[in-house]
N, C-alpha and C positions, 0 to 999 in steps of 0.2 A: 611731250611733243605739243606744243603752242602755237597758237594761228596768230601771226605776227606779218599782217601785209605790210603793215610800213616798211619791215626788213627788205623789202625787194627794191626801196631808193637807194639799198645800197650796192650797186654795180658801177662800174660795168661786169658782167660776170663773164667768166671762162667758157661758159656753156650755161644755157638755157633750154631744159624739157618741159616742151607741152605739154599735157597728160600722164596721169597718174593714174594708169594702171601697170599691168607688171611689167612690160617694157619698157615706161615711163623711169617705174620706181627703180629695178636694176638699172637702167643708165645712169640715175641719178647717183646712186648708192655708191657703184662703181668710179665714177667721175670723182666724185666726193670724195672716195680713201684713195686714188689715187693724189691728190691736193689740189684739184681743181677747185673753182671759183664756181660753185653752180646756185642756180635757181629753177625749181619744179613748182610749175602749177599746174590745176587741177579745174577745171571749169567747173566742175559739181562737189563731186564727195571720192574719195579714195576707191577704187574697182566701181564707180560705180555704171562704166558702159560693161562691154564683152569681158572685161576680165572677171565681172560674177557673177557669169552668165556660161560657165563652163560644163563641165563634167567632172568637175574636183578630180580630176586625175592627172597623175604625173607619171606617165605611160610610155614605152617605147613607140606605139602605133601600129601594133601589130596585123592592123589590116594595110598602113601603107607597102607592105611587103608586097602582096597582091598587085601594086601600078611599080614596081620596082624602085622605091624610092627606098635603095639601102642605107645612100649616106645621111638622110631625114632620120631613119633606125638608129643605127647605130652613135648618131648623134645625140638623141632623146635616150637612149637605153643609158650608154655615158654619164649623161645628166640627170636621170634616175639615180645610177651607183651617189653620182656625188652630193646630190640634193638631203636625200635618206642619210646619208655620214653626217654633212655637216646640219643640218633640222631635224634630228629624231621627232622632236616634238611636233615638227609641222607637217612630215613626210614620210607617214606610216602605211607598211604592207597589208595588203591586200591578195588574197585568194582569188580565183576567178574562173567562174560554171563556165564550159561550153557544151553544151550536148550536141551532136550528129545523127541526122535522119536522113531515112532513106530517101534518098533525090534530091537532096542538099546541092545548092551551086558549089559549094566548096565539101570534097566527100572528106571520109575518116582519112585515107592515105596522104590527100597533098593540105590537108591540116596538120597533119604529123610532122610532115616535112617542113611544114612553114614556121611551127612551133619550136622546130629544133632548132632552124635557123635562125631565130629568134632567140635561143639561148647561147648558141655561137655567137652572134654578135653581141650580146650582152658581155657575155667574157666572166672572169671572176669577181669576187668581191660584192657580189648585187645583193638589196636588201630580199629579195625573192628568191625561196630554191625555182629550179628546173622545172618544165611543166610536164605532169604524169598524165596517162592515158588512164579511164575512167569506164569500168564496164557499163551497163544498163542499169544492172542491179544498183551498185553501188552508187548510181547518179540517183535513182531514183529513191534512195533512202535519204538524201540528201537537200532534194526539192520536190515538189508536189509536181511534175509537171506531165505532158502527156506522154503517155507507153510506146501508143502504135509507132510504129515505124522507127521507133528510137535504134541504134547502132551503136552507142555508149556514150562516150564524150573523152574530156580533156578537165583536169586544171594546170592552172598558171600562174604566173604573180606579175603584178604591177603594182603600184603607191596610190594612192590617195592623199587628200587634204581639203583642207579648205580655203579657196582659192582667194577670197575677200580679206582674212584673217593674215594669208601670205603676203598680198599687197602692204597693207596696215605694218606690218612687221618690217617689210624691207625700205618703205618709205621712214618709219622711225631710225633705221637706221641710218638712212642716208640724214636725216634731220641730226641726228647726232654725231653723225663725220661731219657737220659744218656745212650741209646743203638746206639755202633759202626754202622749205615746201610750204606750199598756202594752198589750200582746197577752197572754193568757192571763188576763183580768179581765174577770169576766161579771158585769153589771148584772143582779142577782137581784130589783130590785123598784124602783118610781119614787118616788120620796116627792112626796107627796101635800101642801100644807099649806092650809089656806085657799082649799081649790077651786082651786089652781096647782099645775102642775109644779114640784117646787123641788130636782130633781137625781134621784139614784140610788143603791140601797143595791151596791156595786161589792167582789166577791170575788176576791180572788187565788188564782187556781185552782192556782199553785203554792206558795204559803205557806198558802193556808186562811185567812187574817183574812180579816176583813172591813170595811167602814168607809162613811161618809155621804161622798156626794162631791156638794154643793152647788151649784147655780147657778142663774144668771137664767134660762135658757132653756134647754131640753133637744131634742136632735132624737133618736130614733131611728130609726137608718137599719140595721134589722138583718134586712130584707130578708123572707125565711118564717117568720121568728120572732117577727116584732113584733107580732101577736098574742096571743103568752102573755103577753110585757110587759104590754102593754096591759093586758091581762085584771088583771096583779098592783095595778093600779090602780085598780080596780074598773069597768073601761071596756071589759068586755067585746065588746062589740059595735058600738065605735065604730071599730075597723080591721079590715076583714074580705076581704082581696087573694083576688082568685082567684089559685092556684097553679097555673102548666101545669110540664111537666118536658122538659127537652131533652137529649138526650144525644149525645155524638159520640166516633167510635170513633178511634184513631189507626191507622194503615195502613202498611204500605211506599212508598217515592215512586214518586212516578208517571212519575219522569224528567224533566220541563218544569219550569221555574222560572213556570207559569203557574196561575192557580186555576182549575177547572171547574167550570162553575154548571148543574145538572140539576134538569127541572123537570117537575111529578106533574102526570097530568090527573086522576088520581084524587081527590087530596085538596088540589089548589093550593099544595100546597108548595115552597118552591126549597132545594136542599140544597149545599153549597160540597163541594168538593175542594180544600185549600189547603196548599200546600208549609210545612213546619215545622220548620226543625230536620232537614232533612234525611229528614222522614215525613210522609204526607200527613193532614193532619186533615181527618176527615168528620162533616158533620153538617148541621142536625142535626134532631130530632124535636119536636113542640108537640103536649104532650098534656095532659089534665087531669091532677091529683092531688091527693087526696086523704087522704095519710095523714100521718105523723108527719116534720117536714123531716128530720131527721138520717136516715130510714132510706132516702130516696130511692136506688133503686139504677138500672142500667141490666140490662132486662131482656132475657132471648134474642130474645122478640116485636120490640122494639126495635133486636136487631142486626141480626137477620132485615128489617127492614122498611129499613133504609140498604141494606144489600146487595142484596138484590131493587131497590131501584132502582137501583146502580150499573153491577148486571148487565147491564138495561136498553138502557144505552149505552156503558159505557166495555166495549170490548174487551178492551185490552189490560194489564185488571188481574181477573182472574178470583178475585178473594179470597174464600175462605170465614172462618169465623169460628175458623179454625186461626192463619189469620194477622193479626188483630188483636192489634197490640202492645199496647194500653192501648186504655181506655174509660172515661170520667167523665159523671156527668149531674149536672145541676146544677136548681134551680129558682128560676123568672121570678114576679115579683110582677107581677099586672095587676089595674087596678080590675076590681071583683065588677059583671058584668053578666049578662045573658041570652042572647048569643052561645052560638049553641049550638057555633061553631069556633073554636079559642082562637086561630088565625092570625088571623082576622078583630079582634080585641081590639085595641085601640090601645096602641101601645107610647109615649104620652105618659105622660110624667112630670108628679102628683098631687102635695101633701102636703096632710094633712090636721090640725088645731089641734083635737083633741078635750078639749083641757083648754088655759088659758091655761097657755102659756108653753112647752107640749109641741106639738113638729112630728114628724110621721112621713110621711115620702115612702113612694108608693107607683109602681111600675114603674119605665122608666126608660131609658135602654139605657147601652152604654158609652163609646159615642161623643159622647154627649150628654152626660153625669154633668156636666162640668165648669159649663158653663152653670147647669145645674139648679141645683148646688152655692152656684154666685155668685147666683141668684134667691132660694138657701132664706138663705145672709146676711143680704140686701137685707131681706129680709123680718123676721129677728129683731132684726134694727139697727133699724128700723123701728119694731117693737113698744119696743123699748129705751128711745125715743125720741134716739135718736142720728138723725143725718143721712147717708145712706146714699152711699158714692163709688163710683165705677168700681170694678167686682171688678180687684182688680190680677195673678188669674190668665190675664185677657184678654190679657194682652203679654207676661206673663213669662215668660220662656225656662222648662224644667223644669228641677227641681233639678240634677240632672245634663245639661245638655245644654254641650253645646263651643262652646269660643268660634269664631266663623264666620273664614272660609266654614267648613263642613263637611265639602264633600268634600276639600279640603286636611286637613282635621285627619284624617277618616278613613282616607285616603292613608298621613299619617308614622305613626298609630296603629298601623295591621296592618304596618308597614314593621317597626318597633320592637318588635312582637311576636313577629314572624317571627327580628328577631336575638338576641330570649330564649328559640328554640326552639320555640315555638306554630307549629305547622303551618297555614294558609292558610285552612279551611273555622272553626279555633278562634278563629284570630284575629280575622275580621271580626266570627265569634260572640262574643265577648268584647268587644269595642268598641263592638257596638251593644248588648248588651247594661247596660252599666254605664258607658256616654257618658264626661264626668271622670272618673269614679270609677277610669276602664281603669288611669292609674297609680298606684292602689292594690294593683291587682292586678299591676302589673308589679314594686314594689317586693318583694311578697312573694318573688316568682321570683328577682329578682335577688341575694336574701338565701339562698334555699333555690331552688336550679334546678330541682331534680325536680318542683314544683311545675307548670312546663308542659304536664307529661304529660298526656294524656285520662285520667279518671275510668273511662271506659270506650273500647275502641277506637270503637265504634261510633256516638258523640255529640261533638259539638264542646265539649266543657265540662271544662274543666284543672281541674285539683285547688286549685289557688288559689283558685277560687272557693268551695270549701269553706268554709276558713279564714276566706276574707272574709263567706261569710253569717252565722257564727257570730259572728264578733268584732263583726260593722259593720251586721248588718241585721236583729236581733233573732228570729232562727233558734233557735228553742228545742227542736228537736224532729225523728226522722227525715224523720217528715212534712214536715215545713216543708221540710227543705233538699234533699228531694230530687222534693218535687212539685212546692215552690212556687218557690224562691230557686235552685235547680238540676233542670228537670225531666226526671231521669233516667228517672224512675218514668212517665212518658207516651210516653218515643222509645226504652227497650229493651228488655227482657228482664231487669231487675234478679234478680242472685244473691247467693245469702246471703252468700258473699265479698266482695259490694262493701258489702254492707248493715254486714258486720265493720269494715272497711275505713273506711268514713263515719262508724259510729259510735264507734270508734276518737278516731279525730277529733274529733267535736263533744263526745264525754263529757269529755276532756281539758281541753277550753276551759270546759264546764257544772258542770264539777266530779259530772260523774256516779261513781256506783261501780257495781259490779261488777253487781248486781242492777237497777238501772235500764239498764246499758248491755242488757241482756239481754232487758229487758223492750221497749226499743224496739225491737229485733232480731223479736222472735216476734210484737210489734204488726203489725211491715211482712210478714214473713213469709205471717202469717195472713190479710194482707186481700187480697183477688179483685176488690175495688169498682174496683180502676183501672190497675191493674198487677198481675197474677200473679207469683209469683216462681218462674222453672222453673231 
């Protein structure tokens, strides 16, 4: 996958997507192996607003049960079964703690109910069995947490991933069905003609031109942004998303390969504790906001209000905010309502057609994107007046995914890692990581051995991976490769030796000099938004 702006003077295209994150990327994907003419751009780097800014989870939403939002459920539960089928590698089960105390807003009986109904509408076939009831005992041999007033608990299954890495994935695929994607190319204004959308004025933010990039139908999918779009339009007030802000802190593990689910009487919240990478990600917070998207930050109120609940109950992780490794927030597009509590807002997925020929989805989650993705085609096919078919992301395996069985393949994978030197926690991390793709990265090792080595002791992530975000996955930048494409900058302590080290590397391949390598060095250095550098 190559950054090739020039390819966007070749239109006019069938469709043009704004942003590139996972909405972006399934539209594109999907447009794409249907034989559409598309072009995706990307104003920054690949997930790099709200889409990796998540909860790495591919969940049914088992507290939307609670505001009665079934067909939100059963819709996500659906696209859980089929996610898990066709991305083993990117879309792996998970376990999940609930323990119940005495004076819970939600008791043991209408948890039980709601858990059940929850596996009702999941149905058969799910990468997750049924969820079990969990005496006292048995929870507490499980997790360190507090006695008093305990009443037992529950487990249950949902998915996990990594929600950056699923972006990266679905956008190479749409690259390889023949869809124009350029990251670093921000859509500066919509061209307007005859009362239609007729594409986008599109700048390369690393070359400075600029140029018309034409089409039949236009989506932006650019999440808290789409707004000033709009506005450039002269449509000011026809997209107007309430913005809440969530944030979640990354932690030390918690020792259990299990997630724990704690839940507020205060303010009805449910917050995850989820193994990652060998660190546990916490989170996370729904609040309003109101200010400018780029400046969102995660503030101390914020770290203060996860901990204060962790304290709560888990015992045996007493963390102050000395020991949070990393911390990101990110922000949620929800239709603009009256709700005075942003959890209560529905997290169905909108688009709205304020001008023919332009779509702008609004909310959404990430479990669902895909779906969404194949409805917002159907729909422009549609206006098209084409004939609309089966989204053909409904069966297709992911771009990277192994030929089956699976667990066979991932068996001789880490087998064959291990006799290239990758130690055992890197190796499975490298397989599920980059599914096919792994012998890409084993070729580089076998050419250059050192390449096996960890990046860092304290992270499963070999220096091949480097190499390979740079040359194969349109890694333009320190950011990129070490938030998004390798996230060192979320599970350690990065130091400026590694930052030399990395950037070393990628300037080589960018053709950086002396002065830009420098300038990404004191970029990462200086920022505190998600990674401190001590």
């Amino acid at each position: 996958m190559k950054r090739e702006f020039d390819q966007l003077r070749g239109g006019p295209f069938d469709l043009l997507v704004v942003g590139g994150g996972v909405y972006g990327a399934w539209t594109a994907y999907d447009a794409a192996l249907r034989g559409l003419r598309v072009a995706l751009v990307e104003r920054d780097d690949w997930a790099s607003g709200t889409s990796a800014a998540s909860s790495k989870l591919i969940h049914g939403g088992l507290r939307y049960l609670e505001h009665g939002e079934l067909g939100l459920v059963r819709k996500t539960l659906d696209e859980r079964r089929r996610l898990a089928r066709l991305g083993p590698h990117r879309i792996r089960p998970l376990r999940f703690l609930m323990p119940v105390y005495r004076g819970d807003r939600v008791g043991r009986f209408r948890l039980r109910v709601g858990l059940l109904f929850y596996d009702l509408l999941a149905g058969g076939g799910q990468p997750v069995p049924p969820h079990r009831a969990l005496g006292s005992r048995e929870l507490l041999e499980l997790i360190d947490i507090e006695p008093t007033g305990l009443r037992g608990g529950f487990a249950f299954g949902d998915c996990r991933t990594d929600d950056a890495r699923l972006v990266v994935e679905i956008v190479d695929g749409a690259f390889h069905a023949g869809a124009v994607s350029v990251n670093r190319a921000a859509a500066r204004e919509l061209i307007v003609e005859g009362g239609r959308a007729a594409g986008a004025v599109i700048e390369d933010r690393e070359g400075g031109q600029t140029l018309e990039v034409r089409a039949l139908a236009t989506v932006v999918s650019a999440g808290p942004w789409v707004g000033g779009l709009a506005a450039s339009a002269g449509i000011p007030g026809a997209v107007t998303p309430r913005l809440t802000k969530g944030i979640h802190l990354i932690l030390p593990s918690l020792g259990i390969d299990d997630a724990f689910v704690i839940s507020s009487n205060d303010d009805a919240r449910i917050v995850f504790l989820i193994p990652w990478y060998g660190r546990t990600l916490f989170g996370t917070t729904d609040t309003d906001y109101d200010g400018e998207p780029a400046d969102v930050r995660v503030e101390p109120r914020d770290v203060a209000y996860l901990l204060e609940r962790l304290h709560r109950v888990v015992r045996g992780a007493r963390w102050s905010e000395s020991d949070v490794i990393a911390s990101f927030a990110g922000l949620r597009t929800l239709p603009a309502t009256d709700d005075r509590d942003p959890s209560s807002v529905t997290r169905e997925w909108i688009v709205t057609e304020p001008l023919e020929g332009l779509y702008v989805p609004i909310g959404g989650k990430l479990t669902s994107a895909r779906a969404d993705a194949a409805g917002l085609v159907d729909r422009v096919v549609r206006r098209a007046g084409w004939t609309p078919r089966r989204s053909p992301t409904a069966d297709r395996p992911f771009p990277w995914c192994p030929l089956p069985p699976f667990d066979d393949w991932l068996d001789r994978t880490i087998g064959e890692a291990a006799r290239l030197g990758l130690d055992e926690e890197t190796a499975r991390s490298c397989a599920l990581r980059f599914g096919s793709r792994t012998e890409r990265i084993f070729e580089r090792i076998r050419a250059t051995p050192d390449l096996a080595r960890r990046i860092l002791p304290d992270a499963p992530f070999c220096r091949a991976e480097i190499d390979h975000a740079v040359d194969e996955e349109m890694a333009r930048s320190l950011e990129d490769l070490l938030r998004r494409r390798v996230p060192l900058l979320l599970t350690s302590r990065v130091n400026e030796d590694t930052l030399q080290q990395v950037a070393r590397i990628a300037g080589e391949r960018l053709g950086w000099d002396e002065k830009r390598r420098r300038a990404e060095i004191e970029q990462m250095c200086g920022s505190v938004r998600e990674a401190p550098v001590r």
